[in-house]
N, C-alpha and C positions, 0 to 999 in steps of 0.2 A: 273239291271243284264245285263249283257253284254257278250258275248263269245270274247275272244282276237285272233289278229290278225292272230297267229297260228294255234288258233283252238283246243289249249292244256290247254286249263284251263279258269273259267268263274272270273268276276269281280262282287261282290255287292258294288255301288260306293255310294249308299247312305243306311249305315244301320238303320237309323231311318227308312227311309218312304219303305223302302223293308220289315219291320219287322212290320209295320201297314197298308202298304195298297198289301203287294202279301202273303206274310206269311197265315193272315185268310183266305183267298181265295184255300188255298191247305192242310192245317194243322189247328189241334184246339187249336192253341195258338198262339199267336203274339211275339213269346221271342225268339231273332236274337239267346242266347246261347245255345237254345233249337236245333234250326238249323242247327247250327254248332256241336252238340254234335252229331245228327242225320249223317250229313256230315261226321265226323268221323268213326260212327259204318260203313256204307259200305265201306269206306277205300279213301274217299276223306282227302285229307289236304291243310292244309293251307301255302300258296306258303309264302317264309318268304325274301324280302327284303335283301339282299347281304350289302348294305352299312349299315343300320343298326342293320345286325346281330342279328336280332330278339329280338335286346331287346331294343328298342326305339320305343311308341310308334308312329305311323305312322302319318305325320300330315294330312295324309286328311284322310275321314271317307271312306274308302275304304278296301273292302278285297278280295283276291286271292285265288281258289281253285282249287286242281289240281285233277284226278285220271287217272292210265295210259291207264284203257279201256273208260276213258270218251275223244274221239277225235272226233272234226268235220269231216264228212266225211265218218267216222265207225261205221256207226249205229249197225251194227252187235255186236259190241265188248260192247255195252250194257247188254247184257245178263250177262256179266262177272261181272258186278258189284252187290254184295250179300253182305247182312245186314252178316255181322261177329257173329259167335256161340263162345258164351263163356265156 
């Protein structure tokens, strides 16, 4: 897990060993899609690659998440991010 240079979105660069060795350590499951479904309901997404237009997938085992109140620096604008009511 890594935050990017801007400070506007974080990197999982290895999702095997992110989803076995930090995943159980915060959540009761080890399933990177469990994560990622999680990621969705508060309104994070998934940053999608320009040259391959989201439909190639990506050769390294890396993935990108954004949200607009998730910014390095704004701890405030934390508060803003809320689990979505269906």
């Amino acid at each position: 897990l890594s935050p990017l240079q801007n400070g506007t979105s974080f990197h999982v660069f290895d999702q095997g060993r992110f989803a076995k060795e930090v995943l159980p350590k915060y959540f009761k499951h080890n399933n990177m899609a469990s994560f990622v479904r999680q990621l969705n309901m508060y309104g994070f997404r998934k940053v999608v690659n320009i040259e391959q237009g989201g439909l190639v997938k990506p050769e390294r085992d890396d993935t990108e998440f954004q949200h607009l109140c998730f910014l390095q620096g704004h701890e405030h604008l934390l508060e803003h991010i809320k689990r979505k009511v269906s």
